[in-house]
N, C-alpha and C positions, 0 to 999 in steps of 0.2 A: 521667613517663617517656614515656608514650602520646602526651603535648602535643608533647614535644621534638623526638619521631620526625617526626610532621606536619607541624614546624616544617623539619626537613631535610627531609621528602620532597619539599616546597612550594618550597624553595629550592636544591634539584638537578634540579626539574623547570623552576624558573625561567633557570639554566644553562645545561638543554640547547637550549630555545625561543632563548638570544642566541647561541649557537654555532651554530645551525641559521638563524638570520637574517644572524648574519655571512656564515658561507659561502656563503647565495642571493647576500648583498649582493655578495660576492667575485666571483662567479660573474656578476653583473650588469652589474659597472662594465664590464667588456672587450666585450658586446653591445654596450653605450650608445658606446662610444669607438670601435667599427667601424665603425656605422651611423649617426651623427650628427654634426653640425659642430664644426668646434672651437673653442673660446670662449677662447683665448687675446687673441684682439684686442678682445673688450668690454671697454668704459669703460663704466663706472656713470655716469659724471659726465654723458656724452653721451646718457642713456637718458632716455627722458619721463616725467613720472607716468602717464601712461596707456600706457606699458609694465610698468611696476613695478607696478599695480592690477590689470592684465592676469594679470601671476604672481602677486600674492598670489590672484586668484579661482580661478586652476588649480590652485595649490598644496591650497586650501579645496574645490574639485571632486573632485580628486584623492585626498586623502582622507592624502596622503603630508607631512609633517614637511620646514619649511625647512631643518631639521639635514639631513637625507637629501640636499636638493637643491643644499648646499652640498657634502656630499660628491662629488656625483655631476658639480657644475659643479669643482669641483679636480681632480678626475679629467679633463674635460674639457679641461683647461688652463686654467681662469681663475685668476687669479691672486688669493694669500691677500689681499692691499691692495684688490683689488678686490671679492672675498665682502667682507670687510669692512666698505666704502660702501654695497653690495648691502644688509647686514642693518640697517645706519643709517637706509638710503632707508625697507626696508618700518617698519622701528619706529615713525619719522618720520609717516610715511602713515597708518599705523595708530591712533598717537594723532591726529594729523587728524582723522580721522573720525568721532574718538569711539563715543557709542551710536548716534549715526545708522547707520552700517556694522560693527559692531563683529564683529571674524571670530569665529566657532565656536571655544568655546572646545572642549578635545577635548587627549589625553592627550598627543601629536604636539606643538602648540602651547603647551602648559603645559611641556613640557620644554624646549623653545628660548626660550620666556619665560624659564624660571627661570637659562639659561645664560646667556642675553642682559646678565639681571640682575647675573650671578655675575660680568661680563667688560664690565664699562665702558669700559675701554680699547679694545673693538675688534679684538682680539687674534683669529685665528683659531683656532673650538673643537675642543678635540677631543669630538666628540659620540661618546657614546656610546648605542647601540640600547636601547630598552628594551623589554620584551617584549610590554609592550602595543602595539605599533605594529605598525602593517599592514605586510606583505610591497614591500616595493621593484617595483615595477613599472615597468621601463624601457619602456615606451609611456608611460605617464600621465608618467614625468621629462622623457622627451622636450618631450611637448606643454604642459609647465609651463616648462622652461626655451628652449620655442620662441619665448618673450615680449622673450627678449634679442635674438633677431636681426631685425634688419627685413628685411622683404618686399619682394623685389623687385616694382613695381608689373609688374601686366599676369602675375605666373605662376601664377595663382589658374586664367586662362581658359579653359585646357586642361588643369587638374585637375578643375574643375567638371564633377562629373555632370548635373547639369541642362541642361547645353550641350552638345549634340552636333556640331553642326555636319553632320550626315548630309542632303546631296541629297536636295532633293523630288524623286522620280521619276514626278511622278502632276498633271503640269506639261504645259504645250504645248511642242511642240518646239522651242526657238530657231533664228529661221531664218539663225543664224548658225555653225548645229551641223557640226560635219565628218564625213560620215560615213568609217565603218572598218570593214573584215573584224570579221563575227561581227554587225555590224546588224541588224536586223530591219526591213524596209522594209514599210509597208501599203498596198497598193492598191485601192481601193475604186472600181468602175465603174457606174454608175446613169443612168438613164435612158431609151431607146429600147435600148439593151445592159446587160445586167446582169454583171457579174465582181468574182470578189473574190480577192487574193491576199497569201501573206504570205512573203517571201523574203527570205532570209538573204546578206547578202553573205559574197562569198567570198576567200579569202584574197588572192585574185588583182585580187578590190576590183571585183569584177561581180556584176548580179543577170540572172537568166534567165527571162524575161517569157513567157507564152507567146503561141503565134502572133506575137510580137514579135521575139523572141530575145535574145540578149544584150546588158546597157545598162553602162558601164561607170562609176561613180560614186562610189567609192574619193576622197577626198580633194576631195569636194565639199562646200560645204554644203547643210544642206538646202533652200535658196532654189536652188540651183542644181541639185540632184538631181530637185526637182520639174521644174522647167521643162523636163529632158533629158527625164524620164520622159513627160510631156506629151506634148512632141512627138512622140517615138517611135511612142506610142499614137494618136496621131490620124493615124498611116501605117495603122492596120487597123480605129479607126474613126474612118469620116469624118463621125460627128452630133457630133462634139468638137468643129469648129470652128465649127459650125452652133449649138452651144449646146445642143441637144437629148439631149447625153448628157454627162456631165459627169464631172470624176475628184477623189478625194481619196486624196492622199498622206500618211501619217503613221509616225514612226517606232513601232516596238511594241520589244520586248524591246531592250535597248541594251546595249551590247559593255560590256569590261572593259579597263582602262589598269592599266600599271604605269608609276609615280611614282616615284623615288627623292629621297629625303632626307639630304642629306649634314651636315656642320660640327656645329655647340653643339646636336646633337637630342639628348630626352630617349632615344629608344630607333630610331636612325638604321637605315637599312634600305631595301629596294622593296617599296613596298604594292601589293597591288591595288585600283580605287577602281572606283568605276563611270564611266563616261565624262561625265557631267554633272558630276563632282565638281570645286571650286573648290581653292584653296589652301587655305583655310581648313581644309575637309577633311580635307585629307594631314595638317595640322599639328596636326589634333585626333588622330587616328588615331597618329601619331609621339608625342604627350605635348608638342610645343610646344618652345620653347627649353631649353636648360639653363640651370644658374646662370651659366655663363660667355655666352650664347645674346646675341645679339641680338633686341630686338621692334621695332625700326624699319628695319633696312636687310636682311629676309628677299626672295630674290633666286631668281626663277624662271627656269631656264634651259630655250632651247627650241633644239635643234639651236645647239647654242654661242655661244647668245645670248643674253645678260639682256633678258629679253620684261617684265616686271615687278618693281617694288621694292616689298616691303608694308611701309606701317607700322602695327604694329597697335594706336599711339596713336592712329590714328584713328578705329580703330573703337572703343575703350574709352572716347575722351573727347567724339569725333563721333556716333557713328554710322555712318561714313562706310564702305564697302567697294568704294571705287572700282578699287581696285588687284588688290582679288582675283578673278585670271582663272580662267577653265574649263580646266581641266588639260586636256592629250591626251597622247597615250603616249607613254611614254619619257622626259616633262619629268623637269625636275631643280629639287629646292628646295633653296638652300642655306643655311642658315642662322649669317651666321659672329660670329665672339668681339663683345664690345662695346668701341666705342673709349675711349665716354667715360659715368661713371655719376655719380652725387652723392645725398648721402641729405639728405631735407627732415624733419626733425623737431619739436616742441616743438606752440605753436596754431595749425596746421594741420589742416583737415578729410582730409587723406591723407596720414598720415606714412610713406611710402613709400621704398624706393632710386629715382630714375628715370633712364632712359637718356637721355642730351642728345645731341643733333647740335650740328653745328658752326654753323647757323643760328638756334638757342634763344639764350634769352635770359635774363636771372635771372625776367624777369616771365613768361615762358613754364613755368617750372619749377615759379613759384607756382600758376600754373594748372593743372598736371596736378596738385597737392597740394590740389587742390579750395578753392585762395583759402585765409584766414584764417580763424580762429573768430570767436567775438565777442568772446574776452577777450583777444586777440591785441596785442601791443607792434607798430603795422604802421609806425612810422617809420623802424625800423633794425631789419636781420638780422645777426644774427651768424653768421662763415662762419668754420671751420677748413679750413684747406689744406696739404696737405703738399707740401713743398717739398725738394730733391734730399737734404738730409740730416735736416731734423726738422719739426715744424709749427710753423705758426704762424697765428694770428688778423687777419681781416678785420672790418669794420666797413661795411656795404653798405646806405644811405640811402634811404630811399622814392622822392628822384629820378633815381636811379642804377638802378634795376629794371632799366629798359627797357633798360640800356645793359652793361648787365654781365654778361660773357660767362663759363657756368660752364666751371671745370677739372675734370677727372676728378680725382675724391675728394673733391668739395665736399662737406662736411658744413654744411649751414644749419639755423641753430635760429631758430623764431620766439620769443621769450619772452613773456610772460602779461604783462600790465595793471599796474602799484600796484595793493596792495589801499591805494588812500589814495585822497584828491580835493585837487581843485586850490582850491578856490574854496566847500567847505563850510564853512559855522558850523552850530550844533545850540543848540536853545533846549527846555529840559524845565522840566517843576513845573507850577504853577500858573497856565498861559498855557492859551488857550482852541484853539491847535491848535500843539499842540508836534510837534519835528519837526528835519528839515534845511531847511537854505534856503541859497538862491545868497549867493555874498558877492558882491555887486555895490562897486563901488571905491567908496571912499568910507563905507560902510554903519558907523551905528553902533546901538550899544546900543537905545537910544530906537527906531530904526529900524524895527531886530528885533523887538522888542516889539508894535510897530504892524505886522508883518507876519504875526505869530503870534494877532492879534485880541486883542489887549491882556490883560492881567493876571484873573484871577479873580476873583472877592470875598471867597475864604479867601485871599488872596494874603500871606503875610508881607512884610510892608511895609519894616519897619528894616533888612530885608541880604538879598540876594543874592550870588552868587559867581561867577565864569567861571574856567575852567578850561582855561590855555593853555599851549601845545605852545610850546618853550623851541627857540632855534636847534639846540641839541646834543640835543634829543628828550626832558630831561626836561621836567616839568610844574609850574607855578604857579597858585595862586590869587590871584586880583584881587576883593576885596571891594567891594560898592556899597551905596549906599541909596538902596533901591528906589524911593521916595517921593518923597524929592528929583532922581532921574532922571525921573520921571514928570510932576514937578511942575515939571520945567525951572530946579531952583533949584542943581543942580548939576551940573558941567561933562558932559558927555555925555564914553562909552568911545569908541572906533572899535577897531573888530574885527577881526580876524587870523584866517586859513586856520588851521581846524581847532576855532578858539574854540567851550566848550561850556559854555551859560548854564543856569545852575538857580536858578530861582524857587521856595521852599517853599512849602508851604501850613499855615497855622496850626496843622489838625491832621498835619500830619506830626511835628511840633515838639513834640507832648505827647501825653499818653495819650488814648485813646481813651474819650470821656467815655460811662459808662453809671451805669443805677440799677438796681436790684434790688429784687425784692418776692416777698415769699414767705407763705405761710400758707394762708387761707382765701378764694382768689381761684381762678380756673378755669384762668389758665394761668401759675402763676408761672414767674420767670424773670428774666434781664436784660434790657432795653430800652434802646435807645440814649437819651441825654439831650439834651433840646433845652433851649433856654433858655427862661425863664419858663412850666416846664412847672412843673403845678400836683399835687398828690395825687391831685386825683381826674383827673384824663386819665392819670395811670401804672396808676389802678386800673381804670378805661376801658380800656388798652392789654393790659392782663391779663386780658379776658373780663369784669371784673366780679367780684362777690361768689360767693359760693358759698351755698347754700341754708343751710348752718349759719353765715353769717359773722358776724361782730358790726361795725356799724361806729361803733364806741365803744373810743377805747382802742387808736388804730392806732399802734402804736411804730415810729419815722423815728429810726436811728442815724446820725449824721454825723463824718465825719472830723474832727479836731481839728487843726490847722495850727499854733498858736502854740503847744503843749502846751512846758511849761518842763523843760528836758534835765536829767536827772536828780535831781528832785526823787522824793519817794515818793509824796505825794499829786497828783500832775501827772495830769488827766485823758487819758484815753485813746481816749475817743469823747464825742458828747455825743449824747443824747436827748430827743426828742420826745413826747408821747402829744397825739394830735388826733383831736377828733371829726367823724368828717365824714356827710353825708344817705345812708341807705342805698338812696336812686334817685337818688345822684350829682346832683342837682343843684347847681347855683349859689347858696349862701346864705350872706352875710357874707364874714370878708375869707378866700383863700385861701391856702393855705401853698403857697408856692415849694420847687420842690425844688431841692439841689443836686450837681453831678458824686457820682457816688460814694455816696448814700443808696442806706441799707436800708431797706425797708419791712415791718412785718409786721401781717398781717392774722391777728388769733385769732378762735376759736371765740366764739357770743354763748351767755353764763351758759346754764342748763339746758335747753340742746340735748343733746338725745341722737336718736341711730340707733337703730332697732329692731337688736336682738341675738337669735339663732337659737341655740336647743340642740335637739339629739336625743336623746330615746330609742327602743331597738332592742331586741328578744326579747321576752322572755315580760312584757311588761305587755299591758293590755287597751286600749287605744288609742295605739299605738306610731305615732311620727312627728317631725315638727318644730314647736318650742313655742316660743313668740316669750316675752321673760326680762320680766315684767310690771315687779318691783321691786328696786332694787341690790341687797339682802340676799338675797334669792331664790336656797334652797337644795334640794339633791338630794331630800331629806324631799319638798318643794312639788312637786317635778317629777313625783316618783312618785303624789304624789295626784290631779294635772290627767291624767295618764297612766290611772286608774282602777284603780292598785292592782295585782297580780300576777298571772298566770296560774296555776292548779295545777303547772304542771312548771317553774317557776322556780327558779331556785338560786342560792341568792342568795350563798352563799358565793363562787362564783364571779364574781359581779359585778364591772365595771370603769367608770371616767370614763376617756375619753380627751379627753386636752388639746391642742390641736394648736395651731399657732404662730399662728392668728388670736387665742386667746387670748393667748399670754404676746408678739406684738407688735401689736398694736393701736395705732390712734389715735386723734391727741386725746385724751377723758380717757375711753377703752377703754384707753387704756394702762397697761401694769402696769409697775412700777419694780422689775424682776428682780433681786435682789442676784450670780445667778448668769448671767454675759456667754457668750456663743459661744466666746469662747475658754476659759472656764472647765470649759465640757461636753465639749468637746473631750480637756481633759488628763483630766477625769473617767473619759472613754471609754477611754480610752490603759489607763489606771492599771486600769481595771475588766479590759482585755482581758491585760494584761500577767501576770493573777495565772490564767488559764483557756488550755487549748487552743486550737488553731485549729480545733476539731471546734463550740467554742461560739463560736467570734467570730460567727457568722451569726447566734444568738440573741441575741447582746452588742446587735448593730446593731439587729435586730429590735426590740429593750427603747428603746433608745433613739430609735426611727425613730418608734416609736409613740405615745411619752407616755403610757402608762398609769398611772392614777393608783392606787396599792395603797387599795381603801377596802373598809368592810366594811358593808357594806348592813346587815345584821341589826341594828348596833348603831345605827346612823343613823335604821330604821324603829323600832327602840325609844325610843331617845330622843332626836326631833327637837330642832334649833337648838343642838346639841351641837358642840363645837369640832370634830371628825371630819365634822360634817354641812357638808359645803361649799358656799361661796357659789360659785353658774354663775357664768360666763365664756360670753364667748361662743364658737362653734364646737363648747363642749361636746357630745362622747356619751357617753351613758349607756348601757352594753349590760348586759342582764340576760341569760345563754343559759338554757337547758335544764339537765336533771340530768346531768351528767357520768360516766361512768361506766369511763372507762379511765386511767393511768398511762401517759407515755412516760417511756423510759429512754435516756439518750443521753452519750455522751462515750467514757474509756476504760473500759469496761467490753467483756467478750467476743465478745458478741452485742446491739446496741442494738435494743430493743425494746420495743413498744406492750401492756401487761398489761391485764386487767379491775383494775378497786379495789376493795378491799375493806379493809371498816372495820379488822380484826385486823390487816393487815400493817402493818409496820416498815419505815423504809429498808431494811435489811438485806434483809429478805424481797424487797423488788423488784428490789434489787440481783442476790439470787440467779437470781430469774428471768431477769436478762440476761446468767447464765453467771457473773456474781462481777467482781469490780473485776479488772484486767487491772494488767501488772508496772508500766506508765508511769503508772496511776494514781494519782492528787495527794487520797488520802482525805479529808484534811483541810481542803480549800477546797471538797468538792461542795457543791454548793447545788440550792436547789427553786424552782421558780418557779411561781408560782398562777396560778389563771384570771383573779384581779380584777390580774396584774400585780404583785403583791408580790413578795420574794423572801427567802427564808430559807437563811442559808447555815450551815455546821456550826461548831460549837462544841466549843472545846478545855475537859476540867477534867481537873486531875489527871494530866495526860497522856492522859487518852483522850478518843475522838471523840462529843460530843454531835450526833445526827445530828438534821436539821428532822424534822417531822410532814407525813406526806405526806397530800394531800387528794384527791378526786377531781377528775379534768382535771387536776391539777400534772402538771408536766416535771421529772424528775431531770438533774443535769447533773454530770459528773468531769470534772473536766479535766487535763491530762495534768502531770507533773512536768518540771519545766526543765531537763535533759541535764547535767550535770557534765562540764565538759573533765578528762580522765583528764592527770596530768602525766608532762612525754617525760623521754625517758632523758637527755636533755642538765639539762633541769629538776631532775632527780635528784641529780644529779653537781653540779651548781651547789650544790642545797642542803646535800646533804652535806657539800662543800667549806665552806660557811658555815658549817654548826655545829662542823666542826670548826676553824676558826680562832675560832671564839670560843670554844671551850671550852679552845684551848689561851692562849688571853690569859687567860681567868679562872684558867689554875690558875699562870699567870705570876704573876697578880695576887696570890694566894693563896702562891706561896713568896716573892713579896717581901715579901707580912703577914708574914712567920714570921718 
């Protein structure tokens, strides 16, 4: 019931997140369609792949769902046929790309994947928002679906903040400067007089000199203000013409102009500028054209006169700013509509709108599009042109450039290269430099071959193939023999654009020949096979012998080839036994190996390895005892050991066996009857009948190998079947006197007792509070210090409990839970006994 609720509360909270993203989305679309263009007029068909790569990266920036930006371009005005193309192009592209680019994959794009998928037809979707997807941001739609429209060239210029375009005012004065009311004139007097003055013209277009008096210089420039000034000054002093006293005129603070900006201005108006200021200026200051704007025919008027025409093509593609003059007041910049525009798209370095005059050319247009790529089609441009009622297509030839005059709305596409060649053939396999190579006319087979530095020496000889491009694109093979091409005994091919020759090589053709060796070598393994390789260079290639090896008796199994099919006695391998020097030398004839032998090298007869056992506790030289003879048992260990200490307990004593003895090699090895997997189900079976309060001790028992032995009887009667033969890795622990009882499982309170000889299970049980209600009486068991374990025993119906020793562990483990049966279980069975009971008494009046 608890689940259920979560389950709705999870899925009314996931409700209200897509009603609360609809409505921002609602509330979104009419921003986006206020304040951006309308996209009713794109063609997808006309768009470049590097406009479409352009939007899938902003889309992938962005962080927003193609589904989102199809809604928001229908909203926009684009038309469903052309989202459509739209989401073909990116799928299109996207597979392209592969892993090389492959987009983020992310929750946004897994859903327009999976609708993509769901709508092969192309149909437009209706997406729906899912809640994981980010919030609709009409800036980030904006600048992802800005990818559709192309840029007018040159309106980047005067958005650019890096570009000011602001008058140096910290410049020498042009001596072509006009001055004007509010100038600031500097006069500097030195030499045999000294004067310094700084004087402001006045409105009246005069300055007032002293002991001079008034000079009038309003509308002069400063080549001519100086020279008035000059003179004037050399009426009060006369070492000015003598040389002896000398003047410098310079402008200091400079006045203010107003500018006006009329026509296609982004924010048209009168500025004020500084009086140095150019056009440039103004037109940074105004934001520059508008989209309807002119950037070639912008037109300075000066008292009702066009004083200059700017193009600001040529400052964008020149350099150039010959045109743009130094404003004075009052000018007027007019900036009017454009006559004529044309967009250059596809492998162009500038895929731009650009504005043509009526003196351009088509070759001129390539030039503002910054020429061609490299992968560029540059014989023929294709041009759409629209014409008084619909469009239609041109066809414009690499000699026609210079001569072909653009129309306003030329659309020109460059188109990209073949990916093909005109004049390749390809030569692979077993040629000495495979590769492409030019088809020069004429070239054949032989040719090839001899331009590829001829054949290998794995070369398979009886056939080769070529592999040729058919007039309608499909593909055939043409077989040869290779030998008799070489050999000149058979007619020579001649080779066709595209032809692709593959030479094998012998081993491409069969299995990869190896041997193998395994045993008492230092690195066994496989090794590749060489011919007339011998046994002993494979045992050579293997390190060599091994300090135990024998080299007597080396067994080489060989593949059988003619073995007769279904017979019973039909061999199945053949075998070898060869004796060879064990310093590998050269003596008598040697055995050839071939593809695919086994080798093995054994052990040489009574070699053995020193083998290690420990004993630990209470003997009197406790340590590690190297195993003298195979029979060599516990009895011998404890004697070399020197026998017992006083506080030794030997009841308690254990062997532990650990997995160097039971897997050993070579003839350490033991022939286990019981496998890994057998201990396994052992463990299962042993844990399945005890609590989880013993499974840790379960594991512990078996983790350890403890071997249950009883010392006392072993030191009584050595060589006795219980007196065990070591192994090696053997430990022998002997502890101390034990002196405490744990008590563990379902019992009340588990706990750690002193021992004492008198108590009974029972008794220690009670010290740990009494068996508890889940307690399973009849499966407790004891486990001892040497590792044995004694579990209880049923007579008569009642419980035979083990004998507890000192250091033993008690262990209960809990009873297996009984499913209570439901009320539906009930009803069922009820319903069964009584339909059987009423067939038996059916049964019983038809007896009668």
């Amino acid at each position: 019931m608890i689940q259920s609720k979560s389950v709705a509360r999870l899925q009314l909270n996931k409700i209200c997140r897509l009603l609360i993203l609809s409505v921002l989305f609602l509330f979104a679309l009419p921003v986006l369609a206020q304040n951006t263009q309308n996209l009713s007029s794109v063609r997808v068909d006309e768009l470049s792949d590097a406009q479409i790569r352009q939007f899938i990266q902003q889309v992938e920036a962005s962080g927003l769902s193609e589904a989102q930006l199809e809604q928001v371009a229908s909203a926009r005005g684009m038309a469903p046929s052309e989202i459509s193309k739209l989401r073909e192009r990116v799928n299109k592209l996207k597979q392209n790309q592969g892993t090389t680019d492959k987009p983020k994959s992310n929750t946004q794009n897994s859903s327009y994947d999976k609708n993509v998928r769901s709508n092969p037809g192309g149909r437009q979707l209706n997406y729906e928002p899912d809640s994981s997807e980010v919030e609709l941001d009409p800036e980030k739609a904006e600048e992802a679906l800005n990818a559709f429209k192309p840029k007018v060239f040159g309106s980047d210029l005067f958005k650019n903040s890096k570009i000011t375009f602001e008058p140096n005012l910290r410049i020498a004065t042009p001596a072509n400067y006009s001055i004007g009311p509010d100038d600031q004139i500097n006069i500097d007097i030195y030499g045999y007089s000294e004067a310094s003055y700084k004087l402001v013209v006045s409105p009246e277009g005069t300055i007032n000199i002293p002991y001079v008096g008034v000079v009038q210089v309003s509308g002069l420039s400063m080549e001519q203000a100086t020279a008035r000034i000059r003179s004037r000054l050399s009426t009060i002093y006369s070492n000015i013409n003598t040389g002896n006293t000398k003047v410098a005129i310079s402008l200091g603070d400079i006045r203010s102009i107003k500018v006006t900006l009329v026509g296609e201005v982004t924010r048209p108006g009168t500025y004020t500028l500084p009086s140095l200021a150019t056009a440039f200026n103004a037109l940074y200051a105004s934001g520059g054209p508008t989209e309807n704007g002119s950037f070639r025919t912008i037109e300075v008027i000066r008292n009702s006169r066009v004083v200059s025409t700017i193009d600001v093509y040529d400052f964008l593609l020149r350099g150039f700013q010959r045109n743009n003059v130094r404003l004075q007041d009052q000018d007027v910049i007019r900036i009017p509509t454009y006559r004529k525009r044309v967009q250059f798209s596809g492998e162009v370095k500038r895929p731009y709108i650009f504005e043509a005059l009526d003196k351009d050319r088509l070759r001129d247009i390539i030039e503002f599009a910054g020429g061609f790529t490299t992968e560029a089609y540059t014989a023929r441009i294709k041009i759409i042109q629209n014409t008084a009622k619909e469009r239609r297509i041109t066809d414009v030839f690499a000699n026609e450039f210079g001569t072909y005059t653009p129309n306003n709305g030329d659309k020109y596409f460059a188109e990209p290269i073949l990916e093909r060649f005109e004049n390749r053939v390809v030569i692979e396999g077993a040629v000495f430099r495979p590769g492409a190579y030019e088809l020069e006319p004429g070239l054949t087979l032989s040719q090839l071959i001899k331009k590829a530095e001829g054949v290998k020496e794995d070369a398979f000889l009886p056939r080769g193939y070529i592999k040729r491009l058919r007039t309608d694109n499909t593909s055939e093979l043409i077989s040869f023999d290779l030998a008799r091409i070489i050999n000149q005994t058979a007619a020579d091919i001649a080779l066709l654009r595209e032809d692709s020759v593959t030479i094998s090589s012998i081993f491409d053709l069969r299995d990869e020949y190896r041997v193998t060796i395994e045993g008492e070598v230092r690195n066994p393994g496989q090794f590749g096979f060489s011919e007339n390789q011998s046994l002993e260079d494979l045992i050579q290639q293997a390190g060599g012998f091994k300090e135990g090896a024998s080299a007597r008796r080396i067994e080489i199994s060989r593949r059988v080839r003619d073995a007769e099919a279904g017979a019973a006695n039909s061999k199945t391998s053949e075998v070898f036994q060869v004796d060879v020097d064990q310093n590998l030398r050269i003596q008598g004839p040697r055995f050839v190996l071939q593809p695919f032998d086994i080798v093995v090298v054994r052990n040489a007869p009574g070699y053995e390895t020193q083998r290690n056992v420990r004993v630990e506790g209470e003997v009197l030289y406790p340590g590690t005892y190297t195993i003298t003879r195979k029979d060599e048992r516990i009895s011998d260990l404890v004697g070399r050991a020197g026998g017992f200490t006083d506080l030794a307990y030997l009841d308690g004593a254990s062997l532990k066996r650990g997995d160097a003895a039971e897997k050993g090699t070579g003839k350490n090895r033991i022939n286990s009857k019981e496998t890994d997997d057998q201990k396994v189900d052992r463990l299962k079976r042993l844990q399945s009948t005890v609590n989880d309060s013993t499974e840790r001790v379960d594991e512990n028992i078996s983790g350890s190998s403890l071997v249950g032995i009883n010392l006392n009887r072993i030191i009584e009667n050595p060589k006795a079947k219980y007196d065990l033969i070591l192994e090696e890795g053997d430990v022998l622990m002997v502890p101390k006197q034990l002196q405490t009882v744990k008590v563990n499982g379902e019992v009340l309170s588990p706990v750690t007792v002193i021992y004492e000889s008198r108590k009974g299970f029972k008794e220690y049980i009670a010290n740990a509070g009494g068996f508890s209600q889940k307690a399973l009486r009849k499966r407790a068991y004891v486990l001892y210090p040497n590792g044995s374990i004694q579990s209880t025993k049923r007579f008569l119906g009642f419980n035979n409990y083990p004998i507890v020793k000192a250091g033993a562990e008690i262990f209960v483990p809990t009873k297996e839970e009984k499913r209570k049966i439901t009320a539906a279980e009930t009803v069922g069975l009820a319903s069964a006994l009584a339909s059987m009971g009423a067939i038996i008494i059916g049964i019983l009046n038809t007896v009668k």
